[in-house]
C-alpha positions in Angstrom: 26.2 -22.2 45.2 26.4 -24.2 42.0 26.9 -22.7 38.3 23.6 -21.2 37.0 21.8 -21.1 40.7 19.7 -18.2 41.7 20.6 -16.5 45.1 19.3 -13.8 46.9 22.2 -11.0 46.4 20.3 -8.5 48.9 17.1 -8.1 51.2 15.7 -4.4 52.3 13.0 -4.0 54.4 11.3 -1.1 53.2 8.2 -1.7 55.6 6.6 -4.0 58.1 6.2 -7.4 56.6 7.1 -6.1 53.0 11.1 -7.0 51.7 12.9 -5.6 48.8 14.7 -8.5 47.4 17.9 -7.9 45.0 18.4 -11.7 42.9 21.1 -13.2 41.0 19.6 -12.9 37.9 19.0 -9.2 38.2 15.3 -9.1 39.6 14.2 -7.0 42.3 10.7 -8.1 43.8 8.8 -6.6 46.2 7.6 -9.6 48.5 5.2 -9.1 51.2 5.1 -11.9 54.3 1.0 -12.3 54.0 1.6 -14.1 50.6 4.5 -16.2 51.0 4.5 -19.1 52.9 6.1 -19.0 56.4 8.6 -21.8 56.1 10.0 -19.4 52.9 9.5 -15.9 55.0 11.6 -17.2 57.8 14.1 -18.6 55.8 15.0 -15.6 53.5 18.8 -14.6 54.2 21.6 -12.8 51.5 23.1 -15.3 49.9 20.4 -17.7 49.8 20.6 -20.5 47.1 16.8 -20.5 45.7 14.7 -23.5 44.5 12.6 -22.7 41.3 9.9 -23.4 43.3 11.0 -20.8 46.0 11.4 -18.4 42.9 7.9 -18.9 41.3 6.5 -18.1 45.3 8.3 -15.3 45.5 6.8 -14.3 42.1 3.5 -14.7 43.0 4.5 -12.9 46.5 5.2 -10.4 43.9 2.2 -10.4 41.3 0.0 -9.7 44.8 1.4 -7.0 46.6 0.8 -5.6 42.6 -2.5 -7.0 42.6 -3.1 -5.9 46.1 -1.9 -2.2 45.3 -3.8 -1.8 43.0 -6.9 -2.6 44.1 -6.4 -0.7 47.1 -6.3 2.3 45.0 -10.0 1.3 43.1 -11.4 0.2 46.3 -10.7 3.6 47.5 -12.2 5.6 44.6 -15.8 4.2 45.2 -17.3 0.8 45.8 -16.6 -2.2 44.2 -18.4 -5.7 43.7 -15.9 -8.5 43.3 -16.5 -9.2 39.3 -16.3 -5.8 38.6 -12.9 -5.6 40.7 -11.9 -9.0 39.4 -12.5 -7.4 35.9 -10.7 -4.7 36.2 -7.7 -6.2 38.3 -7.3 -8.6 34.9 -6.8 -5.6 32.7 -3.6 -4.3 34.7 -0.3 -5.8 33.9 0.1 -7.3 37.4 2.4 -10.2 36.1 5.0 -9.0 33.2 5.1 -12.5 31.6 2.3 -13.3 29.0 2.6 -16.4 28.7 0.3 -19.4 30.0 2.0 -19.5 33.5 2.2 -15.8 33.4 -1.5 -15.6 32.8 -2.2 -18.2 35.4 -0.1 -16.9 38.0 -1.9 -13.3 37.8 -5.6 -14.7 37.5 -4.1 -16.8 41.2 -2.9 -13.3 42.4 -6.5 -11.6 42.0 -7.9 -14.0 43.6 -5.4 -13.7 46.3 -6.4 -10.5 46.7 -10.0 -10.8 46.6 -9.8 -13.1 49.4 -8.2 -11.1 51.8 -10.1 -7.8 51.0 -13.2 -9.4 51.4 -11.7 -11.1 54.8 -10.6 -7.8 56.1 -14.3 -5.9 54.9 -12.8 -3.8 52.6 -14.6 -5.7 49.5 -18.2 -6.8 50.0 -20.7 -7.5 47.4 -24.0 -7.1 50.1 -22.5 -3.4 50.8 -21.9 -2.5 46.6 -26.0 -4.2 46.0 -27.0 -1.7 48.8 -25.1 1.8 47.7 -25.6 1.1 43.9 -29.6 0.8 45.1 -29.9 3.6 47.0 -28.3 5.4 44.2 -30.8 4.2 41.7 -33.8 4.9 43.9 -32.8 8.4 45.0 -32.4 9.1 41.8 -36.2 9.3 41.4 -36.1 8.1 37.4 -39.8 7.3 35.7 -37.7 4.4 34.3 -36.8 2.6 37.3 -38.5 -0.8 37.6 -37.5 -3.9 40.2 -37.1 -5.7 36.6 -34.2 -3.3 35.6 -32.7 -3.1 39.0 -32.0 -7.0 38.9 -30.8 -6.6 35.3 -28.8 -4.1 36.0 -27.1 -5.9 39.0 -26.6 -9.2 37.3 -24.9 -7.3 34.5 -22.5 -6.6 37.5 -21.8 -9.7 38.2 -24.0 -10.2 41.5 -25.2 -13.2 42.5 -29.1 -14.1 43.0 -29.3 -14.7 46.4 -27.8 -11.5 47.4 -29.8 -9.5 45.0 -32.8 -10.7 46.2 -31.9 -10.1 49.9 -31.0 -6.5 49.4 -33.8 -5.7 47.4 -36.0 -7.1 49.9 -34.2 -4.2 52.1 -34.3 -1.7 49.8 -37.6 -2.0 48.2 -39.7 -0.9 51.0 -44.0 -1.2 50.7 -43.6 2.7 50.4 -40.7 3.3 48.0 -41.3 0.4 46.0 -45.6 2.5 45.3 -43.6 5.8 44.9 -41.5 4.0 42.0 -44.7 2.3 40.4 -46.6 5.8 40.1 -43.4 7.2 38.2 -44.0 4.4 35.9 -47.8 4.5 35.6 -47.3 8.2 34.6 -44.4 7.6 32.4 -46.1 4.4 31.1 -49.8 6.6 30.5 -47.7 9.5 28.8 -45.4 7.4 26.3 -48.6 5.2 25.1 -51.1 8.4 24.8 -53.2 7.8 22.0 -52.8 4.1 22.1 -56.0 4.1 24.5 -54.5 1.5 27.4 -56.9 0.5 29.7 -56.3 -0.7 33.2 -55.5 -4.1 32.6 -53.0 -3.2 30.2 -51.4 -1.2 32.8 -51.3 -4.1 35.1 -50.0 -6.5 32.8 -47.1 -4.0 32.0 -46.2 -3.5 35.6 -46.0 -7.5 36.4 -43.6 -7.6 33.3 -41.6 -4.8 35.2 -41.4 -6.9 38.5 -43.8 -5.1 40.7 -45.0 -6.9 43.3 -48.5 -8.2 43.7 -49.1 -6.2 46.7 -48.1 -3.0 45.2 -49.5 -3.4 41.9 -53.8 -4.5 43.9 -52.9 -1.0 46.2 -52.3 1.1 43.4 -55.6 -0.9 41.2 -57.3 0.0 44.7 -56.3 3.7 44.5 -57.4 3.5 41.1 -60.8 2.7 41.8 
């Protein structure tokens, strides 16, 4: 090994496809197999000279098992879409270094991560859309509106298409009347005085995102 090279002084396994390694220059990483290429997993031996390129992969090896851990642990608390895990993956101090290639190596670790929890169904944005619905709508608040419910998931970081399709789900002819009656009532009692006539009504539930078909049944109902 040549003056100022960085070797690999000693390698635990501590559990399947995760090493311990011990370096020259007085690192110890934790380096899992899924996030180093194989050519470098297969190769890893005590005494090892290491490239700086090998270093900076076993790095990021490093910055995901991190990234990976902790994300684990949120996942496991409750549900989580992928901005909102994204978000708060970027607030941990996954990567110690702060500077640009620090920054950039962590932001590369998240997404890492992301990937393979969404391959492996841990991490699923249609399955957050659906539980964070039915939690809205069971709630049974006069406030609710198909408006606020697509605010309210955007502001989460979910994508159109997927809103749209679990709304579609969620929103049946049935719950969808039962949540436009809440509002009527609420709408009626909060503008008392203020003498709002049907149309008004009808005007202020299009604004809210009420379908067409819900909003003629209930006018029907009306009479």
């Amino acid at each position: 090994m040549k003056s100022g090279e960085i070797s690999i002084q000693q390698i635990k396994n501590i559990g399947i496809g995760l090493n311990r390694l011990h370096l020259s220059d007085g690192r110890a990483l934790l380096c899992p197999d899924d996030y180093l290429p194989q050519s470098l997993s297969e190769t890893l031996t005590e005494g090892r000279s290491l490239s700086a390129h090998e270093i900076d992969e076993l790095a990021f090896s490093s910055a995901c098992y991190k990234a990976e851990k902790a994300a684990t642990l949120l996942v496991q608390r409750a549900e989580q879409s992928v901005a909102g895990l994204r978000r708060k993956l970027g607030k941990k101090n996954i990567v110690s270094n702060k500077s640009a290639s620090g920054s950039k190596m962590q932001a590369a670790a998240i997404e890492a991560v992301i990937e393979r929890l969404l391959a492996k169904g841990l991490l699923s944005d249609e399955r957050f859309t659906r539980l964070w619905l039915e939690g809205k709508i069971r709630g049974g608040s006069n406030t609710l509106c198909p408006a606020k419910l697509k605010i309210g998931l955007k502001q989460r970081g979910i994508g159109y298409d997927t809103i749209t399709g679990e709304m579609e789900k969620a929103l049946s002819p049935e719950i969808e009347m039962a949540m436009l009656q809440r509002r009527v009532a609420k709408l009626r009692g909060k503008k008392a005085g203020q003498n709002l006539e049907h149309e008004g009504l009808r005007r202020l539930l299009r604004q809210e995102g009420f379908s067409k078909e819900a909003i003629g049944l209930w006018a029907e109902e009306e009479g």
